[in-house]
ZAVOGU-844103 format. One line per 10 residues: number of its first residue (from 1); their letters; for each residue x, y negated, z of C-alpha. Coordinates in steps of 0.02 Angstrom, whole numbers. Example, Ala and Ser with C-alpha at 12.3 -4.5 7.8 and 13.67 -1.06 7.14 Angstrom:
2
1) as) 615,225,390 | 684,53,357
//
This chain:
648
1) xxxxxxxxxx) 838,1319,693 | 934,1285,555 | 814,1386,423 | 698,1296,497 | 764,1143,489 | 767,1182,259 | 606,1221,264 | 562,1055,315 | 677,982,206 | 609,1086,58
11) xxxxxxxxxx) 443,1017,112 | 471,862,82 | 550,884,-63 | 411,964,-136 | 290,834,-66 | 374,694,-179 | 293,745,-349 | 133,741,-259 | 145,567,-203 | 218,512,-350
21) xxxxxxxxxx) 75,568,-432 | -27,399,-365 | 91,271,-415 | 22,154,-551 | 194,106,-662 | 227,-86,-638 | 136,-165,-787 | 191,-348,-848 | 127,-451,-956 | 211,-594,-1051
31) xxxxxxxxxx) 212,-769,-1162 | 257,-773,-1333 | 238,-959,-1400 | 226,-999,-1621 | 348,-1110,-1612 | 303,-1186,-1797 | 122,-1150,-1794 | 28,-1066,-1896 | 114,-907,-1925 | 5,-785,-1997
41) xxxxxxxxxx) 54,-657,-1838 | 4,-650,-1661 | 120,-578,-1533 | 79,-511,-1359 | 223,-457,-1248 | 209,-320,-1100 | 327,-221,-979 | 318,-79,-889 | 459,-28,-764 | 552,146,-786
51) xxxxxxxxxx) 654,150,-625 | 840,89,-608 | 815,-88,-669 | 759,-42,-838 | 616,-105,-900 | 514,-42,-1056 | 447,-201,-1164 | 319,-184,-1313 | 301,-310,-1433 | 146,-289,-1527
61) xxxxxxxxxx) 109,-410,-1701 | -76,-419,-1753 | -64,-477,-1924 | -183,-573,-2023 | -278,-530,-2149 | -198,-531,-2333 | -31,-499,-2241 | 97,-385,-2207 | 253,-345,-2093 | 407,-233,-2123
71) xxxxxxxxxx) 490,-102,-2034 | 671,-98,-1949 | 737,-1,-2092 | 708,-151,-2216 | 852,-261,-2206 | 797,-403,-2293 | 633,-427,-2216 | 615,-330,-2026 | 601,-423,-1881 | 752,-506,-1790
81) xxxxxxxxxx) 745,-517,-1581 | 854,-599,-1494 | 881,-605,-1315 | 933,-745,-1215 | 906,-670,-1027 | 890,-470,-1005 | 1036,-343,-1084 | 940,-236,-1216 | 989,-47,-1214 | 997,72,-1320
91) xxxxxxxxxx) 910,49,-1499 | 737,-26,-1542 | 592,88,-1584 | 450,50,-1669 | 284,117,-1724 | 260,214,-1911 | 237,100,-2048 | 46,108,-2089 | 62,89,-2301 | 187,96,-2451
101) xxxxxxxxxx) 216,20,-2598 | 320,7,-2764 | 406,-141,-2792 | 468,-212,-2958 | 622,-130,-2955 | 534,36,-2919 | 565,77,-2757 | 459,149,-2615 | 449,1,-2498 | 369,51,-2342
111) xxxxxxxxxx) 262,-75,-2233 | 141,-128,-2088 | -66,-190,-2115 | -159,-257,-1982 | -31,-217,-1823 | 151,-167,-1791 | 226,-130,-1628 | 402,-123,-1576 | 475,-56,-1402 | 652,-98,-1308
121) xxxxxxxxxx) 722,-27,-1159 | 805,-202,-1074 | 905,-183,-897 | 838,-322,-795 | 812,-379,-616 | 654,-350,-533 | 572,-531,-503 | 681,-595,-635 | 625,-664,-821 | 665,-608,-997
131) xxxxxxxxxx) 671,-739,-1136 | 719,-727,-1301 | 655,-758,-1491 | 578,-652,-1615 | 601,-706,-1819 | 480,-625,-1930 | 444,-622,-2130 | 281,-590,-2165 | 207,-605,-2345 | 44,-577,-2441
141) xxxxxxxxxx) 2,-427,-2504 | -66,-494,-2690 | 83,-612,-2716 | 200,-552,-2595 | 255,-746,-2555 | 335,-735,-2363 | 324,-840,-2225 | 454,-853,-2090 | 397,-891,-1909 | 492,-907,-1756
151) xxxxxxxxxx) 415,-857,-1582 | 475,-900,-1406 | 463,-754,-1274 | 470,-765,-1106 | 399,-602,-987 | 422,-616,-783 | 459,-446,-703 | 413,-491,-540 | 216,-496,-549 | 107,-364,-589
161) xxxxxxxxxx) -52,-414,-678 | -166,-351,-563 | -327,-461,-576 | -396,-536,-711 | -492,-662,-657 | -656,-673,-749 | -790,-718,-604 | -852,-542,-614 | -761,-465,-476 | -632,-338,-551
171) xxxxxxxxxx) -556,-210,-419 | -361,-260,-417 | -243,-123,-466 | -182,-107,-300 | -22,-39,-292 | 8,130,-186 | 40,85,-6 | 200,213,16 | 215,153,196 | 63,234,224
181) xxxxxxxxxx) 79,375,123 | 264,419,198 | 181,374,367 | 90,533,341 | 199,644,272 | 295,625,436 | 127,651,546 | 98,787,474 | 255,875,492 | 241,801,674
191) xxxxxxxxxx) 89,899,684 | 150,1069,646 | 269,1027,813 | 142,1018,946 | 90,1166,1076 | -85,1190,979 | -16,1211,820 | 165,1284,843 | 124,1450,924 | 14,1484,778
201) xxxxxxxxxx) 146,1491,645 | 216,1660,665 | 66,1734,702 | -45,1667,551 | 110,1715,441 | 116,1903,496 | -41,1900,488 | -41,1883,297 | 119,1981,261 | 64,2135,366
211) xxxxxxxxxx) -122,2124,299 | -81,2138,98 | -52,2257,1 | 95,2178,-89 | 211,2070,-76 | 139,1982,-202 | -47,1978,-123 | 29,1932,33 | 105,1751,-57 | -68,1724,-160
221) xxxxxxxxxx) -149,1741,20 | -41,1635,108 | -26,1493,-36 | -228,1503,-38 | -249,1483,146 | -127,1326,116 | -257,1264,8 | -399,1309,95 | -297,1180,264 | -284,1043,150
231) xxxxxxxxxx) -476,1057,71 | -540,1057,248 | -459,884,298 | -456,789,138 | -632,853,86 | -723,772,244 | -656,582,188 | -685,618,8 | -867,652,21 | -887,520,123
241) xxxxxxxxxx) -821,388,-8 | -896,458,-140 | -1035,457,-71 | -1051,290,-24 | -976,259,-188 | -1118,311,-304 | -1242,286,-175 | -1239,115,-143 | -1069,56,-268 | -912,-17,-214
251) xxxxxxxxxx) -983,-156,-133 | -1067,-44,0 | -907,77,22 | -787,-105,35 | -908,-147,177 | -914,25,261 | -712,23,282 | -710,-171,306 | -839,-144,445 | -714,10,512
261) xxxxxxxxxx) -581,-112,506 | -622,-269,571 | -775,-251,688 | -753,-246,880 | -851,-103,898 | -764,29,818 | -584,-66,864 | -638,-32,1033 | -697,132,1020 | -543,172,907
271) xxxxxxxxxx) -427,112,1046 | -517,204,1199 | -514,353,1094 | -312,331,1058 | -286,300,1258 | -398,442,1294 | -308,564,1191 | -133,495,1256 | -198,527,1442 | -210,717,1378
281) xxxxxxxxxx) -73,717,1257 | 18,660,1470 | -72,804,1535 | -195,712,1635 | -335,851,1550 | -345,955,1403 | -475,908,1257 | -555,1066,1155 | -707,1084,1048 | -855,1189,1112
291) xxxxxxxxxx) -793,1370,1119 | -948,1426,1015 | -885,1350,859 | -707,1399,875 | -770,1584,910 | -896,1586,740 | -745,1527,642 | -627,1664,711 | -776,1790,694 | -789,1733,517
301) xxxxxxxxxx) -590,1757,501 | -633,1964,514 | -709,1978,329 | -619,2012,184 | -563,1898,43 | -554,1726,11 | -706,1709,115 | -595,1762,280 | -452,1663,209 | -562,1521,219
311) xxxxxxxxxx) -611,1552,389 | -437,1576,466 | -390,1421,385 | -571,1351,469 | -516,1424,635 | -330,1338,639 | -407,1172,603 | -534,1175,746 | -398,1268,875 | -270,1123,833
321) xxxxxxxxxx) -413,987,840 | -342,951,1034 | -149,881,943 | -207,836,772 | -355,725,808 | -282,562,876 | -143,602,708 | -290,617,584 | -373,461,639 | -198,359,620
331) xxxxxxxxxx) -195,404,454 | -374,381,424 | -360,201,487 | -203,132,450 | -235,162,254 | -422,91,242 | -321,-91,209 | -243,-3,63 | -395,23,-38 | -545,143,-71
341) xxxxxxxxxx) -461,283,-134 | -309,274,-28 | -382,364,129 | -421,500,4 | -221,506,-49 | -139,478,130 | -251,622,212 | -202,741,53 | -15,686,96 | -56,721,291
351) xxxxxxxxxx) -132,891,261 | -21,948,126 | 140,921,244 | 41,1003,389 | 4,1153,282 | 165,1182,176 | 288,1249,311 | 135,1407,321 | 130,1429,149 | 341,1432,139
361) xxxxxxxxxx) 380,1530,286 | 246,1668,236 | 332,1672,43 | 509,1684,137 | 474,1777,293 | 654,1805,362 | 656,1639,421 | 515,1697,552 | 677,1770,662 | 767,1597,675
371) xxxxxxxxxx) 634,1478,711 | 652,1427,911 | 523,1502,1039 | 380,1413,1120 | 419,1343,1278 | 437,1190,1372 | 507,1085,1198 | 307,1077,1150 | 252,1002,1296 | 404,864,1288
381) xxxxxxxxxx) 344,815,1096 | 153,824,1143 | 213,675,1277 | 327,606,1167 | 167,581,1061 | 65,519,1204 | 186,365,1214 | 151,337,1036 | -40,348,1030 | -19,214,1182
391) xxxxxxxxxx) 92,89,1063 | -17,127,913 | -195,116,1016 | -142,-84,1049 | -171,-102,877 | -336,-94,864 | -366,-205,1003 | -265,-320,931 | -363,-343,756 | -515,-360,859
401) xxxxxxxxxx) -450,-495,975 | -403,-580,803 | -536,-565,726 | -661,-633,845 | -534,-734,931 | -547,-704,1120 | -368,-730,1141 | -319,-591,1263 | -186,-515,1163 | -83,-648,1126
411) xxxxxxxxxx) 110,-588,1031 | 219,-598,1197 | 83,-472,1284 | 82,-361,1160 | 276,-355,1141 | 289,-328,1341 | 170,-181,1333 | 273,-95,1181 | 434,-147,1280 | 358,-54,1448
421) xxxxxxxxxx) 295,89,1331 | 460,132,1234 | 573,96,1407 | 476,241,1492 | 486,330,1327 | 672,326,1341 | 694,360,1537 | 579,507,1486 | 677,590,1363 | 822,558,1481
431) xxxxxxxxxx) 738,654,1609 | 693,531,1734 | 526,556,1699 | 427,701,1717 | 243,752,1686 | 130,888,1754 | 158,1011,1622 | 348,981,1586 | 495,1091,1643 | 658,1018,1737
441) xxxxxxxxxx) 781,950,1646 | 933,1008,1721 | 1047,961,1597 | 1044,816,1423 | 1055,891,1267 | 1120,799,1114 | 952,783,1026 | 880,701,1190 | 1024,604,1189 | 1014,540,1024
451) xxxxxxxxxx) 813,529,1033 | 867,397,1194 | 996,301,1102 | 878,245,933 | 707,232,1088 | 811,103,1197 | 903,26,1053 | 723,-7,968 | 659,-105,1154 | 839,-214,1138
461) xxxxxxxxxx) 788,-252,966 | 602,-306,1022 | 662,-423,1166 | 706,-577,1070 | 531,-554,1023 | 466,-621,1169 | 551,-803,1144 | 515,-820,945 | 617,-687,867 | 529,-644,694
471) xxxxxxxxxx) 572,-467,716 | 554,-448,530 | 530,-247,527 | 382,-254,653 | 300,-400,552 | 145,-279,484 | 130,-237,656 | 120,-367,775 | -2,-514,814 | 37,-670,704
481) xxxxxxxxxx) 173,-783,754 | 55,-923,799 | -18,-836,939 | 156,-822,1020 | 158,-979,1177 | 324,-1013,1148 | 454,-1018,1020 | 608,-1072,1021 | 626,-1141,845 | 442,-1242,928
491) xxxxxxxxxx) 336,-1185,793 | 210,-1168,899 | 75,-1327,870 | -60,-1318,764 | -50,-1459,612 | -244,-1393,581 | -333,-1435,729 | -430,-1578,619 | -482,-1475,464 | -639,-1382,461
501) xxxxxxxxxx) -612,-1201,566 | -425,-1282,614 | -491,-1240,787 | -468,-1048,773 | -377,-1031,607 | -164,-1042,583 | -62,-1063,460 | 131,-1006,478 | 283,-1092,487 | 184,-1262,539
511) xxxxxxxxxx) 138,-1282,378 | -33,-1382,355 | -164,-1322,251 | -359,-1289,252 | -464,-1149,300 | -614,-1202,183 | -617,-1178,-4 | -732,-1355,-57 | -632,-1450,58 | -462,-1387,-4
521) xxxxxxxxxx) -534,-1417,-180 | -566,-1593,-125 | -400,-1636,-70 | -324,-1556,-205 | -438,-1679,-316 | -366,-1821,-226 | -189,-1811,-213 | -194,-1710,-395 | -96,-1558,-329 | -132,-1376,-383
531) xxxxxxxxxx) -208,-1256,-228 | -113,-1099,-165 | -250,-1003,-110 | -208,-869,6 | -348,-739,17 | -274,-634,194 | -356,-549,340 | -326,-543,544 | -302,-350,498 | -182,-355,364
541) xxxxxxxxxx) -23,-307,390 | 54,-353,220 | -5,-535,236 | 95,-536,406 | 252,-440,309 | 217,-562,166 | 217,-729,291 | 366,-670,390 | 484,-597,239 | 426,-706,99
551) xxxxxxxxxx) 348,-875,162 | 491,-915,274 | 609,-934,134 | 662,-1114,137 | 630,-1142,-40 | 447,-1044,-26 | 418,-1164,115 | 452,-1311,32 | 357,-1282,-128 | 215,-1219,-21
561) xxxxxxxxxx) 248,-1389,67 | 261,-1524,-46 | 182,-1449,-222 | 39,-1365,-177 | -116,-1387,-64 | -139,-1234,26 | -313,-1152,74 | -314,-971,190 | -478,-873,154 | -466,-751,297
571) xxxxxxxxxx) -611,-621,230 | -639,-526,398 | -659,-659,503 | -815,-658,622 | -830,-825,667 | -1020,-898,643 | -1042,-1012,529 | -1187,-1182,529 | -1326,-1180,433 | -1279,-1294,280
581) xxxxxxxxxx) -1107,-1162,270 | -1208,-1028,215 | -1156,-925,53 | -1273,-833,-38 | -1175,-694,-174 | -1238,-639,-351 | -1362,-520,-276 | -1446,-647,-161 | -1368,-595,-7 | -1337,-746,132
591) xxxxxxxxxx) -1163,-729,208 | -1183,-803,394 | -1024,-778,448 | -827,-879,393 | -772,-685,346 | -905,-628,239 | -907,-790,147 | -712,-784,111 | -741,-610,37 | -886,-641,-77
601) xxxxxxxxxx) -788,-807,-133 | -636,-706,-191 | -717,-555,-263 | -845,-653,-362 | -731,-810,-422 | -566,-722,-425 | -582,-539,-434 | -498,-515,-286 | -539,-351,-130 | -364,-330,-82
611) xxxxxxxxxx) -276,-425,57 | -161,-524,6 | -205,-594,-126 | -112,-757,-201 | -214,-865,-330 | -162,-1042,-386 | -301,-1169,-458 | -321,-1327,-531 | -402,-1441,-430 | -546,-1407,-560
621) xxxxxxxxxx) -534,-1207,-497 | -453,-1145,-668 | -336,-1012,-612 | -163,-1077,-680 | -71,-898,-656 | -145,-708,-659 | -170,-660,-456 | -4,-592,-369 | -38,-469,-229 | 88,-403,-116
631) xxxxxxxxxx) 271,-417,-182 | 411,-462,-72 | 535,-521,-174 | 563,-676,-182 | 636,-734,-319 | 476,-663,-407 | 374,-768,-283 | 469,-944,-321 | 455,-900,-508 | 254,-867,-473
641) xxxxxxxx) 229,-1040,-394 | 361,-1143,-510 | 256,-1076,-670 | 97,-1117,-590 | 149,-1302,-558 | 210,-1311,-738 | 26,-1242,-803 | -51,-1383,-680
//
């Protein structure tokens, strides 16, 4: 068990460079202000984050015309930067100088045309600023007279410019959901633990060790039928993106997973499928695909080659269909909020952690002796599933319920179901519960024991939930705080009722706000305050984690208060709308419905499809900052809404 046990540790380990390899590196960009006017330079001023609170700026100079810049290396003449917040480290670099020169005195003097560029590592806070100053010389090239200029910097690390917006709909640079993408890792190690799937692992792995010729074959055949697992699940969603993709364009895939998301039908279907496959994951009946198929696959297993490879690797993924199903849909749906590509990534992450421990234990095949026997352990983590697919299958309901608003899934329901769920989860583990297929549990090991403990500790933590408790961890999770009936902190009226969709719509933390773009740009005219403009979704799970973490800061709360008018574009929203509410997009498309209108709003005016998305405007619509999506800290938050007043 305990070879075992590495393995899975080695997986993992081996699985981070893979999802590393779909993180975009935070990109910032800054301000740098002529102070004098007039300077015959231009700075810009970017950052991109390294890791341990080091941040990598640029400074790039476009230089006029008739001028030139000098290097480091000149000390009369280079560039002086000074920093007033951020701790520079290590030494400036900078770019080769582009020409040379004699002077009078006969010396090689070495300088920049057109563009120079200088780079400094500076340790800084995430969400905090860097300021600082930047003294150049620049002189002619005919007469070499010099100019000095000074230049103010300033560069926040604590938005990422992910939008620009131009009205023309630019995809945000969404950053990599790793909830999503660790979410996976673990289901699919999960995977490899249930009775489909477990019994399979020796026997696939002899397989390919007693069926080469060397040891050597028997490690390309293995790490090939590894391959072969992971083409077979990530292959399916790819093609089906893609296809979409360069069929009918982003637009048409957005609405495919939008429609997957949001729409009652396939919420419903989603969660009778999820309670149907916990009812067998309990033992109530066992689900299999049609025998024929399974038995072509195996047949194909028998030839030789890749070909058979492919086939055995064809065969384990219909055989485990029964366990990994209801896991491969989870993943499926809970990263369609995270962008088009990132059911593509999160499946590759599922199917690469299902398939590793087969590649591994066929290259070290001595730890085939120590892994634990099948027996009545399966059975206990296929049920120990079973309670999950239950807690996870409210889910879908729930965005549904949201989204069209039929209010039967209000936040104190669904905390008393996930209560009820987890409570028999932990009598179960404890053995007080038993299920058709399970063996007596005569005595409590340690790892039940310990299972128990974190199970009923997780229900104490929920139960404050049910009187108001914010339950910050869950946020992502559960329904909105303004469906809960009663707080105790009585945050539970709506200040909306009398603005336009106020009926159905929320905002958090009683704060008052509007629903409807026009009228929010109306008020905003009137009392001459900028708009926060919250583009969010019933289905978003960041805008909740956003709300809960973020917005209920006091000093959030009162900016968002007192400075701003503030306007929630939900974009999946199904309520109807009248007649004279109609929105017709760029292509000549009528939106009938609050949802679809929301979304061609922000993807046409802003350039925002990601949920959430935070844009402040004039009360003439001129975006006064570039668009901050999800970010939870803070600081970076009060610095994004204090730099949009001062651009008001």
């Amino acid at each position: 068990m305990k070879k075992l046990f590495n393995v899975l540790v080695l997986s993992i380990a081996l699985m981070l460079p893979f999802a590393a390899f779909a993180q975009d590196a935070e990109v910032f960009e800054g301000k740098v202000i002529d102070v004098q006017g007039g300077a015959p330079v231009e700075w810009t001023l970017t950052a991109t984050e390294k890791g341990d609170g080091l941040f990598e700026l640029t400074f790039s100079g476009d230089i006029a015309d008739g001028y030139h810049g000098y290097p480091l290396s000149d000390i009369f003449s280079a560039p002086v930067f000074e920093f007033t917040k951020g701790t520079p480290v290590g030494d400036m670099r900078e770019t080769e100088p582009t020409h040379e020169s004699v002077d009078e005195f006969g010396d090689v003097v070495k300088h920049y045309l057109h563009k120079m560029v200088f780079i400094q590592d500076v340790e800084a806070k995430a969400g905090s600023t860097v300021t600082g100053m930047i003294n150049t010389n620049i002189c002619t090239n005919e007469t070499n007279q010099c100019q000095q200029s000074s230049f103010d910097f300033e560069i926040s690390l604590g938005e990422r410019e992910a939008v620009v917006a131009t009205g023309e709909g630019t995809e945000q640079n969404r950053p990599l959901d790793w909830g999503s993408l660790i979410s996976a890792i673990i289901w699919g190690f999960a995977a490899l633990l249930t009775p489909c799937v477990f019994p399979m692992v020796p026997m696939t792995v002899s397989f390919f060790i007693k069926g080469s010729g060397s040891k050597a074959q028997g490690r390309f055949r293995a790490t090939m039928y590894g391959l072969f697992i992971i083409a077979l699940y990530v292959l399916p969603i790819a093609a089906l993106i893609l296809i979409t993709r360069f069929t009918g364009g982003d637009g048409v895939t957005e609405d495919i997973f939008n429609w997957l998301s949001t729409h009652w039908i396939p919420n419903l279907i989603f969660f009778v499928i999820f309670m149907v496959f916990a009812a067998s994951f309990f033992g109530a009946f066992e689900i299999t695909l049609p025998s024929s198929l399974v038995n072509k696959s195996d047949a194909g297993a028998d030839k030789g080659g890749l070909v058979g490879i492919f086939f055995m690797a064809l065969t384990l993924v219909l055989v485990s269909f029964s366990c990994t199903g209801p896991i491969v849909g989870t993943v499926i749906i809970e990263s369609m909020n995270g962008g088009l590509w990132m059911p593509i990534i999160t499946m590759a992450a599922f199917a690469t952690a299902f398939a590793l421990p087969f590649t591994l234990l066929a290259w070290f095949p001595s730890m085939l002796k120590n892994m634990p026997k099948s027996g009545g352990w399966l059975n206990s983590v296929k049920v120990v599933l079973g309670f999950v697919e239950v807690a996870l299958g409210l889910k879908f309901l729930m965005t549904a319920d949201q989204t069209y608003h039929w209010g039967l899934l209000d936040r104190e329901i669904y905390l008393a179901i996930w209560i009820v769920v987890f409570s028999l989860l932990g009598l179960y583990l404890l053995g007080k519960i038993r299920f058709a297929h399970d063996d007596a549990v005569e005595h409590l090991t340690v790892k039940r024991l310990v299972m128990a403990i974190a199970v009923f500790s997780f229900v104490v933590y929920m139960i404050p939930g049910m009187w108001g408790a914010p339950l910050n961890a869950l946020s992502g999770y559960l329904p909105p705080m303004t469906s809960q009936d009663y707080r105790i902190d009585g945050e539970n009226s709506n200040l909306n009722a009398d603005v336009k969709y106020g009926d159905k719509l929320h905002l958090p933390h009683n704060l008052k706000g509007y629903f409807d773009l026009d009228e929010a740009l109306e008020a905003a005219k009137k009392q001459n305050k900028p708009i926060f403009l919250d583009i969010t979704g019933h289905a978003c799970n960041n805008c909740r984690e956003m709300e809960t973490r973020v917005w209920s800061d006091s000093r959030v709360k009162d900016m968002l208060m007192n400075d701003y008018i503030i306007c929630a574009l939900y974009v999946d929203d199904r309520t109807s709308l009248n007649t004279e509410d109609y929105y017709t997009n760029k292509n000549g498309m009528v939106m009938t419905t609050l949802g679809r209108k929301n979304n061609a709003i922000a993807v046409e005016r802003f350039g925002v499809n990601a949920q959430p998305g935070y844009v402040l405007l004039s009360p003439d619509e001129e975006v006064l900052m570039p668009v901050r999506g999800y970010d939870a800290s803070i600081e970076g938050f009060i610095h994004f809404l204090e730099e949009g007043k001062k651009n008001m």
